[in-house]
C-alpha positions in Angstrom: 54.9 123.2 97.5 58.2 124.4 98.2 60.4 126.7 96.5 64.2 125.9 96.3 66.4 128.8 95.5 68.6 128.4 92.3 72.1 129.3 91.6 73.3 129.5 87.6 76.6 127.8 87.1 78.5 127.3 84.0 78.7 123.6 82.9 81.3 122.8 79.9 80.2 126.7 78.7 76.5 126.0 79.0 74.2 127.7 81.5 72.4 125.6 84.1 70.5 126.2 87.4 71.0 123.9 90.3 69.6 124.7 94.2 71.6 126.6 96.4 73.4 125.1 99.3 73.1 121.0 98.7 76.1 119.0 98.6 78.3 118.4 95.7 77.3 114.6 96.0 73.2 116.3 95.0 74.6 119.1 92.6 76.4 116.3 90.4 73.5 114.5 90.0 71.3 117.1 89.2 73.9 118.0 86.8 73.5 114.1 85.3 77.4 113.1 86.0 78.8 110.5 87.6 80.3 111.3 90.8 82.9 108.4 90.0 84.2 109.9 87.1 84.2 113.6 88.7 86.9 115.9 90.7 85.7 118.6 92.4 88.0 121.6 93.5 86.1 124.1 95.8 88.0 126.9 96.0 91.0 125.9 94.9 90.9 123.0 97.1 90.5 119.5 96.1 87.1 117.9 97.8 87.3 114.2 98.6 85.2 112.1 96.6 84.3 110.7 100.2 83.0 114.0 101.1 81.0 114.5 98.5 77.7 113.9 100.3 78.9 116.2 103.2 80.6 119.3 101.3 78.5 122.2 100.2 78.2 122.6 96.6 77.2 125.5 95.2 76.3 128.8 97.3 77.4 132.6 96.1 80.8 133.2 96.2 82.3 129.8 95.9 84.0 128.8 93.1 84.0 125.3 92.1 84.7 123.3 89.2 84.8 120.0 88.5 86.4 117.9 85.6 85.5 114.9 84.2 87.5 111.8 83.3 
């Protein structure tokens, strides 16, 4: 079995662990939201929802956040 390496983020103020260095498309829906009602800035950039599935989500020293409509 393979072991994934986790990153804590903060979701809405609450804790949660999603895998280091998948795509914002795979971090959304381990996070249960609907990447069709999401924006995603990565460092202060706006991503794309079209590049979603190609954009790194979550590693150390990113910032992103994403707000829900």
């Amino acid at each position: 079995m393979e072991l994934k390496e986790s990153i804590a983020i903060h979701v809405n103020g609450d804790l949660r662990h999603v895998t280091v260095g998948i795509s914002i498309a795979d971090m959304l829906a381990e996070l249960g939201l609907d990447a069709r009602k999401v924006a995603v800035e990565r460092n202060f950039e706006i991503v794309p929802r079209s590049s979603f599935a190609a954009a790194r989500g979550p590693t150390p020293g990113v910032m992103l956040r994403a707000i829900q409509s």
